[in-house]
Structures are given as C-alpha cells and as structure tokens.
C-alpha positions as CSV (number, residue, x, y, z in Angstrom):
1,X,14.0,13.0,7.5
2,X,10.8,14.6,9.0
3,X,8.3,12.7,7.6
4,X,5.0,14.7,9.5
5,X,4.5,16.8,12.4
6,X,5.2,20.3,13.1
7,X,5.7,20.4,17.1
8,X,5.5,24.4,16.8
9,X,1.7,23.9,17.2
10,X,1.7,21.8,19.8
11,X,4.0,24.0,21.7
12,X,2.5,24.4,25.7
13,X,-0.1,21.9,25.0
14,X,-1.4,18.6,26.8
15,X,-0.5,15.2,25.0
16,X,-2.3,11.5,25.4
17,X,0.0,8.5,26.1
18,X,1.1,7.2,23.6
19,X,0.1,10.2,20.9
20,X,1.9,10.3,17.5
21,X,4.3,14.0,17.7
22,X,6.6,13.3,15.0
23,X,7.3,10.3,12.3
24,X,10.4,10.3,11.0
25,X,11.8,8.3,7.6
26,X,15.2,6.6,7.5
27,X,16.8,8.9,4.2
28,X,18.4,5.6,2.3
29,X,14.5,3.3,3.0
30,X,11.9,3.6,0.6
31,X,9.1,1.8,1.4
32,X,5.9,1.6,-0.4
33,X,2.8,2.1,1.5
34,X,-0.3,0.4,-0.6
35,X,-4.2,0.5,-0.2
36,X,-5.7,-2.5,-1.2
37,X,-9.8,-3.3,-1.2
38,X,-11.0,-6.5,0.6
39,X,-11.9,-7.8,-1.9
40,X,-8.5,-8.5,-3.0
41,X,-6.5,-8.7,0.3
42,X,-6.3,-13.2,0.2
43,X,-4.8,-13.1,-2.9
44,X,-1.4,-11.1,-1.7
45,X,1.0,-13.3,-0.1
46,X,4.2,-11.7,1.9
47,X,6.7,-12.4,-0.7
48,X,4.6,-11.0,-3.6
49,X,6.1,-9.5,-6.5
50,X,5.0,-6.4,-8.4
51,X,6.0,-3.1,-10.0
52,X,5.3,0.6,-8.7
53,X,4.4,3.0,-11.2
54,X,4.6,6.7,-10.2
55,X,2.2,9.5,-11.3
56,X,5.1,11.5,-11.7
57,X,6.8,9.2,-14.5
58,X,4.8,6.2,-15.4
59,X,7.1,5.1,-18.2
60,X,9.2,4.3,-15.0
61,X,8.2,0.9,-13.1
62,X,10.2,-0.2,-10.0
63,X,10.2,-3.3,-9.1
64,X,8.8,-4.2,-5.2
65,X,8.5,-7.3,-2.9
66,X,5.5,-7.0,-0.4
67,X,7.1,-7.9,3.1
68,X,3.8,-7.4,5.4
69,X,0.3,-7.4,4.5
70,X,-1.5,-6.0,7.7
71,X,-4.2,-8.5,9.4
72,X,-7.1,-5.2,10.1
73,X,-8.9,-3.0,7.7
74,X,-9.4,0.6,8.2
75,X,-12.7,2.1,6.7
76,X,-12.5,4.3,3.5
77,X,-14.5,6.2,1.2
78,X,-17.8,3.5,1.5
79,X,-15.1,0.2,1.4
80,X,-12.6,-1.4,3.9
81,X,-9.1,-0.8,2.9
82,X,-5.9,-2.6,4.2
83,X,-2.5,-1.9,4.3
84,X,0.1,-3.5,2.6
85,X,3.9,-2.8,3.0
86,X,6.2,-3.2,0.0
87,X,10.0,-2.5,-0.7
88,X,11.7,-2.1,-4.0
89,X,13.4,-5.3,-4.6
90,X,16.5,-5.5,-5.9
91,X,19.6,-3.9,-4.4
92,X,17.4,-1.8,-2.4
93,X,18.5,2.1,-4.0
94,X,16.0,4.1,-4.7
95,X,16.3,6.7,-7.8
96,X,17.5,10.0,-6.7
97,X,14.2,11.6,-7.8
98,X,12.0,9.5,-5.5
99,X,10.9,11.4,-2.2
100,X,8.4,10.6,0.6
101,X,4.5,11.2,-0.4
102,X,5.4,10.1,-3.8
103,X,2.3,8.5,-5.1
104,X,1.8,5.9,-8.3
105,X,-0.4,2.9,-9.3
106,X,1.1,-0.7,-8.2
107,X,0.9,-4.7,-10.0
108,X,1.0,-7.4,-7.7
109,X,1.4,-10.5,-8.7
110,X,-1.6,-12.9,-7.1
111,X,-0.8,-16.0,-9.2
112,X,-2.2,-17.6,-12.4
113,X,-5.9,-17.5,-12.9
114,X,-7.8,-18.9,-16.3
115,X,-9.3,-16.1,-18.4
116,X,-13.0,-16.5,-17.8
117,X,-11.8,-15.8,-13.7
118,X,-10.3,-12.7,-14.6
119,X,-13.4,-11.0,-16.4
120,X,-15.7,-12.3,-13.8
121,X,-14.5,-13.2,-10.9
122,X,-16.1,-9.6,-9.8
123,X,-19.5,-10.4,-10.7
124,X,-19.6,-13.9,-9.1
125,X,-18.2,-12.3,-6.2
126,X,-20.9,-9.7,-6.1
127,X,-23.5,-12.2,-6.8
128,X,-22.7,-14.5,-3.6
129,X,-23.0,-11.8,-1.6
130,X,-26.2,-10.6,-2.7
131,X,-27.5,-14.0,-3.0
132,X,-26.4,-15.4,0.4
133,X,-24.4,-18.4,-1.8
C-alpha cells in the first residue's frame, strides 16, 4: 500500500539524494506511530505495554508493545516531541476496520508511582526548572 506521495507532480522535475518520493506500508503491519512530550520520554522503556484507543471507536482498546523509542526530538507546536514506535501485541492481526492515518489516544505503562507523584510530579518538574534546582 501507498502510504504518501503522488509522483504525478514531480513528473520532469529535479530530485536531492536521498529525497523521500514514495513510502509505502506492508498491508498485514500495523504499526503505531506516537508523539510523546519530553517531559515524559525516560519513563518509556522498549518493551512497554499499553493500549491504543481510536477516535473512530474508543470503546475499542488494542493492546501495543512499544519496540523503539527514537533517541532525537523534533520541535512541535512550542514543545519537543519524540517518536515512539509501537505494534499491537498479541498475535499481531489488526481489525479489518483499521487503515493507515488512523488516529486515537494511547496508555503506556511507565511503572508504579505513589499517588502524591502522580498529582504533582508536573509541578515539581516545572518548579526545578524555573528555580535552577
């Protein structure tokens, strides 16, 4: 499957080394590409487990094992975002609904944490780096 790129408008013109034309998507892979803040990128291990929730039918959570969390950030919207690769766990087959571009809200699993770390771990956070602790 054609994932993007439409050569038709490229036809007759110049291309750089090494310049993305087409991407193309093996049709039995589903692989789930997530966005996650800095701010939470050392807590996801390669391993993690989670769920994927799609816009499209969020009574409907698939369960995904994050195989690659990627080492460099790419600037976003005012924040630094990286990329974290995921596959749904299991035996692998994706519902016959699911198609590439679907988007959805995704759990990770980061571990344990007391109670009083989970309300403010955001605020201490926020606090060190104004305060230079």
């Amino acid at each position: 499957l054609v994932l993007r790129g439409d050569l038709r408008e490229r036809q007759g013109a110049a291309v750089s080394a090494g310049e993305t034309l087409v991407e193309f998507v093996p049709a039995s892979a589903v692989e789930i590409e997530i966005d996650l803040h800095e701010r939470d990128v050392l807590r996801v291990v390669e391993g993690a487990s989670g769920a994927f929730r799609p816009t499209a039918r969020p009574d409907e959570a698939l369960p995904i094992r994050v195989v690659r969390v990627h080492p460099s950030a790419e600037a976003r919207n005012g924040a630094n975002i990286f990329r974290v690769d995921a596959v749904l766990e299991g035996d692998g087959a994706a519902p016959d609904w699911i198609r590439c571009g679907v988007e959805g809200t995704v759990r990770i699993d980061a571990g344990e944490k007391p109670v009083w770390w989970s309300l403010f771990h955001r605020f201490i956070d926020a606090a060190r780096v104004r305060l230079w602790m």
